[in-house]
C-alpha positions in Angstrom: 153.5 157.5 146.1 156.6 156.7 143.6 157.4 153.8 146.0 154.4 152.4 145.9 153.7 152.5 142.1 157.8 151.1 141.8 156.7 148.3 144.3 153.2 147.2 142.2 155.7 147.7 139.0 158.6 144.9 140.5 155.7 143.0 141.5 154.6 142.8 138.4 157.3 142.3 136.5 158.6 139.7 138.9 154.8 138.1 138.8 155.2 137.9 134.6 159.0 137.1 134.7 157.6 133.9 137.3 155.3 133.1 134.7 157.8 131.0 131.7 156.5 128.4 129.6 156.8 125.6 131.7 155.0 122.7 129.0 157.4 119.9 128.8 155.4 117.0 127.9 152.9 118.2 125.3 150.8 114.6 125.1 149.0 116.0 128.5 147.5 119.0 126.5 147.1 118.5 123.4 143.8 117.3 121.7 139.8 117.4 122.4 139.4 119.4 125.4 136.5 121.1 127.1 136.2 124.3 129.1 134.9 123.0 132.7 135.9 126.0 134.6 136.9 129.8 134.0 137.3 132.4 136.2 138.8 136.6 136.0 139.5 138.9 138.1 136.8 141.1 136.2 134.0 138.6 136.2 132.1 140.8 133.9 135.2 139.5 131.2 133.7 135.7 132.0 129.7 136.2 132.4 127.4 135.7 129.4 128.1 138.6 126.5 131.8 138.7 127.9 135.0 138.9 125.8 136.7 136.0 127.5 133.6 133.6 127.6 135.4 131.0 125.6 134.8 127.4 125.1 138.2 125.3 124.1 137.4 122.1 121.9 141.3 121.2 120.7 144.3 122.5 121.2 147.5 120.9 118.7 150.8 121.7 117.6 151.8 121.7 114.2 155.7 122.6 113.7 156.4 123.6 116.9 153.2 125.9 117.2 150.6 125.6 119.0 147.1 126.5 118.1 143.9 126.0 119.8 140.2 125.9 118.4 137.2 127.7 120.5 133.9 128.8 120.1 132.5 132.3 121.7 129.0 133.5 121.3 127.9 136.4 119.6 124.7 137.5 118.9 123.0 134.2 120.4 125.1 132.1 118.2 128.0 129.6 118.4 131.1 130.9 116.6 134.1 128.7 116.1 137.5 130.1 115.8 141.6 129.5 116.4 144.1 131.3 118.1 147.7 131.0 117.8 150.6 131.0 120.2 153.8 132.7 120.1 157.1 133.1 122.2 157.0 136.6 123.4 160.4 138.1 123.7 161.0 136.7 127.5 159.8 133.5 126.1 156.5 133.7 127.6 153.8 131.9 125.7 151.4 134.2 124.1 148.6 134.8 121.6 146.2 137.5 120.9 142.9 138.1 121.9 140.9 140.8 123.1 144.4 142.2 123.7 147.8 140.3 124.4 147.6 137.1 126.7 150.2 135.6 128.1 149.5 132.1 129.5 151.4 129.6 131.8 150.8 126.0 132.5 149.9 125.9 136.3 149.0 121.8 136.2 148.6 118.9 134.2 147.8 115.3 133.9 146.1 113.0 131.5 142.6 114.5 132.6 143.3 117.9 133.1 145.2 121.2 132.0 145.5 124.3 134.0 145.9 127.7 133.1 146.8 131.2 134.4 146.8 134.2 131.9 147.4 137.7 132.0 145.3 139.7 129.2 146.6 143.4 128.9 143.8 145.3 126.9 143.7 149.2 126.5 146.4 149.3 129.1 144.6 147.3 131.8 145.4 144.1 132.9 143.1 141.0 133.8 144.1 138.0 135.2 142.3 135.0 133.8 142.4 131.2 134.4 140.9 128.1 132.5 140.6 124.4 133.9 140.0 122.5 130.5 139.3 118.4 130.7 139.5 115.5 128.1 135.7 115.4 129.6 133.2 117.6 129.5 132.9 118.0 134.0 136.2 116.2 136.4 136.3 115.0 139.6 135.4 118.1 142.8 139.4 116.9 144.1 140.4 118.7 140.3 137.8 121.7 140.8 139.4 122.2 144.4 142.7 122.2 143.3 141.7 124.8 140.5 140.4 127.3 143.2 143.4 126.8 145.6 145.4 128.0 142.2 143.1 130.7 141.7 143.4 132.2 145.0 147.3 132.3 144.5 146.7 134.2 142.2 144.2 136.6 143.5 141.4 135.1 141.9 138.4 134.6 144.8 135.8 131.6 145.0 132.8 133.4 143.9 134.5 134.3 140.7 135.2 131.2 139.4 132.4 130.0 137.1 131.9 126.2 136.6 130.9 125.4 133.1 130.3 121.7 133.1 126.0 122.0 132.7 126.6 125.1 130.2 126.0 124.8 126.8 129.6 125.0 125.9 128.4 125.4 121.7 128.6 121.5 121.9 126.2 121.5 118.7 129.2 122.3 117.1 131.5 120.0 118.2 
């Protein structure tokens, strides 16, 4: 038993080490986006009434910080809001919500941005991914991609939620 749980704790800590900041050219990222795909490892986290049910509609830097601007329902309603990254200790990118998130830039280009994150909440940890677009659906060779990156890491098909019919709070936009 104390090999196993000292196996699943190097894993880990090799998984999140694996995980550094990797965005070198900031044009691909920054600016109007829009949430076309999320997916967890605890779908409940991503279905309607879940914590991590965002919508992204900008993400900037300012300074040398990044920030990003989303919109969550509650209640029925559209709320906008901003989060803030930081450089964790190991110089993982972070921010908090719903717990700590790390996040790491999987893939990029002048269409797309990939994410994986790791949210640690009450001691549990998720794993959660976004595929965000300078439009509000991209092309099924984008989508595909996103699931082959999910399934990396861990992340199955059927938990991957495509957003681009939702009503992504684009009233507010």
């Amino acid at each position: 038993m104390k090999i196993l749980l000292l196996t699943v704790g190097l894993a880990l800590v090799c998984g999140l080490q694996a995980l550094k900041n990797n965005i070198e050219d900031t044009s691909k990222i920054l600016g109007e986006r829009f949430t076309v795909a999320l997916t967890s490892n605890v779908t409940a986290k991503i279905e309607e009434g879940g914590s991590l049910k965002l919508f992204v509609k900008s993400t900037n830097k300012h300074g040398g910080v990044f920030t990003g601007v989303f919109f969550k329902r509650e209640n029925g309603k559209c709320i906008q809001f901003s989060l803030t990254a930081f450089k964790g200790d190991d110089d993982q990118m972070c921010f908090y919500y719903d717990g700590l998130n790390d996040f790491s830039l999987q893939s990029s280009d002048s269409k797309h941005a990939m994410y994986i994150l790791h949210n640690v909440h009450n001691g549990k940890m998720i794993i959660w991914a976004v595929l965000y677009g300078r439009t509000p659906d991209l092309p099924d060779e984008i989508k595909q991609k996103f699931e082959e990156m999910c399934e990396r890491f861990g992340i199955r098909k059927d938990q991957i939620r495509d957003l681009s019919n939702d009503d992504r709070c684009e009233k507010l936009r």
